[in-house]
C-alpha positions in Angstrom: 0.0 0.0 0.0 1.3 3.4 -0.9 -1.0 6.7 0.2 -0.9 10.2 1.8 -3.5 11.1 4.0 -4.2 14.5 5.4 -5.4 14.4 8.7 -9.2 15.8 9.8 -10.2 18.3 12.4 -11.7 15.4 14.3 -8.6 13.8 14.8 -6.3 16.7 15.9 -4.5 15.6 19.1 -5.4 11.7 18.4 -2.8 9.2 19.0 -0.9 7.9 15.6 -1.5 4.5 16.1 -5.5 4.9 17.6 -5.6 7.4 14.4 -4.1 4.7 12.3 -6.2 1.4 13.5 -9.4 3.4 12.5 -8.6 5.1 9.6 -6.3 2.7 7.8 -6.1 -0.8 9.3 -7.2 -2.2 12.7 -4.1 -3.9 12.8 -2.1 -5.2 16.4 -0.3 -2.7 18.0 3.3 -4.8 16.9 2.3 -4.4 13.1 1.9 -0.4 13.7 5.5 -0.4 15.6 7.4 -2.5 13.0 6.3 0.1 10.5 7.2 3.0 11.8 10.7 1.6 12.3 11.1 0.9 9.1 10.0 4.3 8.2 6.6 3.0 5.6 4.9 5.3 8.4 5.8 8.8 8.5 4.2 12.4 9.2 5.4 15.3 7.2 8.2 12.8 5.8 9.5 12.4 9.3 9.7 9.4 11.3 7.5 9.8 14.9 6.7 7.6 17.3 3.1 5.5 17.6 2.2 8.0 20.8 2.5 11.0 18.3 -0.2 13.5 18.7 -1.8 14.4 15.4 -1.9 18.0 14.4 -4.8 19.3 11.8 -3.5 19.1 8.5 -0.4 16.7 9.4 0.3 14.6 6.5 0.5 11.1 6.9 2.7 9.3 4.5 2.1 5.1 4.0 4.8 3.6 2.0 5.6 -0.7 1.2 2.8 -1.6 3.7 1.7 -5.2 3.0 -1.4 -6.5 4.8 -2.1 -9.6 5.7 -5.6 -11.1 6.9 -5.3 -13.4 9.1 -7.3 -16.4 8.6 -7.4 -17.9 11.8 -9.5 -14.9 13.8 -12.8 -16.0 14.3 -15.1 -13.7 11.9 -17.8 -12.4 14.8 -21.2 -11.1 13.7 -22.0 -7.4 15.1 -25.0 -6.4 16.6 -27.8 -4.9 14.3 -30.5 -3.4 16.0 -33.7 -4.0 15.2 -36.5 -1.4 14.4 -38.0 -1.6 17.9 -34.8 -1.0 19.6 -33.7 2.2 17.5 -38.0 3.9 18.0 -37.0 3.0 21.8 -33.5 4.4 21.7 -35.0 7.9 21.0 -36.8 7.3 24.9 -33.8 6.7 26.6 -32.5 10.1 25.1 -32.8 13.1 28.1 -30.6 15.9 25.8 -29.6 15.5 22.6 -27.4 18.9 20.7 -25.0 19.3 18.3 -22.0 17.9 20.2 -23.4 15.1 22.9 -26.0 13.2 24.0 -27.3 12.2 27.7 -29.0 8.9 27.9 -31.2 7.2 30.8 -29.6 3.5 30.4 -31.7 0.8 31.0 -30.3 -2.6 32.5 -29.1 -5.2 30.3 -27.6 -3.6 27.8 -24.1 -2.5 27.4 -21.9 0.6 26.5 -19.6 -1.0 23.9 -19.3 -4.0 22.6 -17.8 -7.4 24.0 -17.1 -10.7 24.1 -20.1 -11.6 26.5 -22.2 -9.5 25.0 -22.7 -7.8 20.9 -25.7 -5.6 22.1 -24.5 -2.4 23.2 -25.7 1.4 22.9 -22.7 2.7 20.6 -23.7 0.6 17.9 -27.3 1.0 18.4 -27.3 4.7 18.3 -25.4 4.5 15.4 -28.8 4.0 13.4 -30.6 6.5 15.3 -31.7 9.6 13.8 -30.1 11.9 16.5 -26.9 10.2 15.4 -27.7 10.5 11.9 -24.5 12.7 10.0 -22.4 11.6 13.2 -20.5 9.1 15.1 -20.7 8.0 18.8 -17.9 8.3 20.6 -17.9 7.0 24.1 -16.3 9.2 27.1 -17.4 7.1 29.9 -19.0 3.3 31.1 -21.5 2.0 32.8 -22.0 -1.8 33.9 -24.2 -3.3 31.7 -26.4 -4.1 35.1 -26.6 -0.4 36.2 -29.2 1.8 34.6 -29.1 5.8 34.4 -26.8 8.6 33.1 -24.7 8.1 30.0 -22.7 10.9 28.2 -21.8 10.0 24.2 -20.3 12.6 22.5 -20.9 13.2 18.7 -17.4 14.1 17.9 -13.9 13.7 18.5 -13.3 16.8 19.6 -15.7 16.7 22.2 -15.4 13.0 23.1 -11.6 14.3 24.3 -12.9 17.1 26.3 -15.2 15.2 28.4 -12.4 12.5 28.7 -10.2 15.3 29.8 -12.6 16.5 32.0 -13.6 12.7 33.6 -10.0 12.3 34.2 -9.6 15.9 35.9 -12.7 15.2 37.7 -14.5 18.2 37.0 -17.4 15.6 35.8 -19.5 14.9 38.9 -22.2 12.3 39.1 -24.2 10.7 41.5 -25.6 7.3 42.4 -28.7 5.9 43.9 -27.7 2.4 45.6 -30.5 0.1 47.7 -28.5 -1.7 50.0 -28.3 -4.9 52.7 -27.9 -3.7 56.2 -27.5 -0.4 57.7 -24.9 2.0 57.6 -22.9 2.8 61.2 -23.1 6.8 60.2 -25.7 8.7 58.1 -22.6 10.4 55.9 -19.6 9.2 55.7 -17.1 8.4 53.5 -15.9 4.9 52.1 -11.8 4.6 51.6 -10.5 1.2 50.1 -7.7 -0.1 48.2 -9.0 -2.1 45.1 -7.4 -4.7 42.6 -7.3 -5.7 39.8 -5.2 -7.3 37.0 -3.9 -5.9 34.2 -2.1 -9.0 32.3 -0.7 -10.8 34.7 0.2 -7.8 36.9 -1.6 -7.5 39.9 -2.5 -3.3 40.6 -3.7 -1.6 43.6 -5.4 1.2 43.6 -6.7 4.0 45.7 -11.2 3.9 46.0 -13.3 7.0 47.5 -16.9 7.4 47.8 -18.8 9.4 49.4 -22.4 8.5 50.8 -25.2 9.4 52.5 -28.2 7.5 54.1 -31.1 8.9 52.7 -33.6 6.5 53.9 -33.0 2.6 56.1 -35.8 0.3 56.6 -36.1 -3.3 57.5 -32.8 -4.3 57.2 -32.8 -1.9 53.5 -30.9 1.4 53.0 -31.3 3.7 50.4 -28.0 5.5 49.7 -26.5 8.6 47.6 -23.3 7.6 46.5 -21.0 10.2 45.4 -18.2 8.5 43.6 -14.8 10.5 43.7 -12.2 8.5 42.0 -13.6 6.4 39.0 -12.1 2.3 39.1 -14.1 -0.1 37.7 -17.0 -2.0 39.7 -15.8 0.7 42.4 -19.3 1.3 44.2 -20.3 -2.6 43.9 -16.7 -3.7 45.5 -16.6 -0.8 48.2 -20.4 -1.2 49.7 -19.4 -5.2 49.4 -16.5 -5.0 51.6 -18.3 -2.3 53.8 -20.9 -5.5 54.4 -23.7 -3.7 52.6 -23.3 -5.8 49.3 -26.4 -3.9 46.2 -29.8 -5.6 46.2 -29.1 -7.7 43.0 -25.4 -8.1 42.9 -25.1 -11.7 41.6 -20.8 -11.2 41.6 -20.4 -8.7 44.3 -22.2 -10.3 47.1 -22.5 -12.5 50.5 -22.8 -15.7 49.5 -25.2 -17.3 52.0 -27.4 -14.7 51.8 -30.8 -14.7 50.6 -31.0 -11.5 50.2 -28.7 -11.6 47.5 -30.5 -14.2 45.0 -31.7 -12.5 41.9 -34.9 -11.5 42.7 -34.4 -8.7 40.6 -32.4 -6.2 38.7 -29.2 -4.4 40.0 -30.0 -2.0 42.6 -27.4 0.5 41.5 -29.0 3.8 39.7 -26.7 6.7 37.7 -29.1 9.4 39.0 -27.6 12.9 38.8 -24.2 14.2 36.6 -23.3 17.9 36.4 -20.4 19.5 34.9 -19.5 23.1 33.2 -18.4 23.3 29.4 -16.9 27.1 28.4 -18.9 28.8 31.4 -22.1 27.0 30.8 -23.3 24.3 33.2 -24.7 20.9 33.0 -26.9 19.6 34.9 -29.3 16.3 34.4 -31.5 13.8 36.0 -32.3 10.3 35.2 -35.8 9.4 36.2 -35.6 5.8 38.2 -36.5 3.1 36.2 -40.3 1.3 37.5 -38.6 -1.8 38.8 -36.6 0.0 40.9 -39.4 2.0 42.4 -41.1 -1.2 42.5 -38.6 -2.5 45.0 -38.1 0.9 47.3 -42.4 0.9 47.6 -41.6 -3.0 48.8 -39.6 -2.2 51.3 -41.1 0.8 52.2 -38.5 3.1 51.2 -38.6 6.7 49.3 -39.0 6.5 46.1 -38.1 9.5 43.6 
């Protein structure tokens, strides 16, 4: 392969290599590095490194590349959503605009795509009409059990602000959790050390959330959770090793306990983010969904 390619507005400040995967081939990360040693990878006729941040109108030169399919990967079929899902997607939708979106997210569907599971919402917003002339980008996750707010941004240049801005923490959201047990103070703050494994390194790091009791009733509480670092599974793994595991957790839980059978959906609600963009501020809601209220008029809790 031999091309120049001159490099779009929505790519300034991408990585060469994530820049290169999407545009060109979604090659492994060795194929990328090979090439740009060999120089059949260069910007403005210089050699760079994969890390390189694209400027707008960088050139990017491809010389000698050979490509080779590899026969052996497993061809996977992607999700297609059907009609139904895409006239429902528009109901999930709390603001839409030129350069995001704010979703409630239902349970049972994930953000992106994976091995466990095809259906996810960046590929089913892709054939929604709000998305029609863009492309999602996501910014942020959410479990595929919890249900509430979701940014997705319409653009590359925004999907790097609001990653900028998660990472800063100038994004500020708020849970809803339903509980086992009762808390020992109504506010407090949860401080933990979490792991997790990132090939076959084991890494620790550094959990804080802050709650508040908002309502406790027959061995039930109804927190506000105020997440201030962001690791993964972080409010499901603190209230567990706190000893107040989430009505519904089937992997973070007490084993024993029947309280913990899945009698229902996750308990774990995305209710409230707010953040400010160029002086203007963000704030929305995400109404609970009914089977949630369902369980907090059960147990004789507050419902919102």
């Amino acid at each position: 392969m031999n091309k120049n390619f001159k490099v779009e507005k929505d790519f300034f400040k991408s990585r060469l290599d994530r820049w290169f995967k999407k545009n060109v081939f979604d090659s492994p990360q060795s194929f990328i590095e090979k090439n740009l040693r060999k120089q059949n990878i260069l910007v403005n006729n210089k050699k760079v490194k994969s890390s390189y941040k694209l400027q707008e109108n960088d050139f990017i030169n491809i010389n000698n590349i050979k490509f080779k399919i590899d026969k052996s990967k497993k061809i996977t079929s992607k999700y297609i959503p059907t009609k139904k899902e895409i006239s429902y997607s528009s109901n999930m939708i709390i603001e839409d605009n030129d350069n995001f979106v704010v979703l409630n997210k239902p349970s049972g569907i994930s953000v992106q795509s994976g091995t466990k599971s095809k259906r996810n919402v960046i590929d089913l917003l892709r054939s929604t009409k709000e998305f029609l002339n863009n492309d999602p980008f996501t910014v942020h996750r959410i479990d595929k059990e919890t249900t509430g707010i979701l940014i997705v941004a319409k653009n590359r240049e925004y999907a790097q602000l609001f990653t900028s801005l998660f990472r800063i923490r100038k994004i500020h959201k708020t849970y809803l959790g339903l509980v086992l047990g009762t808390m020992q103070k109504k506010k407090g703050t949860l401080t933990d050390f979490l792991f997790h494994y990132e090939g076959d390194k084991k890494v620790k790091a550094k959990a804080i959330t802050h709650y508040t009791v908002i309502e406790s009733s027959n061995n039930y509480t109804l927190l506000k959770l105020s997440p201030e670092t962001g690791r993964k599974h972080q409010l499901r793994k603190q209230l567990l090793i706190n000893g107040n595991p989430i009505i519904g957790d089937t992997k973070y839980r007490i084993s024993e306990n029947k309280f913990n059978k899945k009698e229902q959906n996750l308990m774990l609600h995305a209710y409230k983010i707010n953040f400010s963009i160029a002086g203007t501020k963000y704030n929305f809601l995400a109404e609970l969904p009914l089977e949630f209220k369902k369980i907090l008029k059960q147990k004789y809790l507050k419902s919102f």
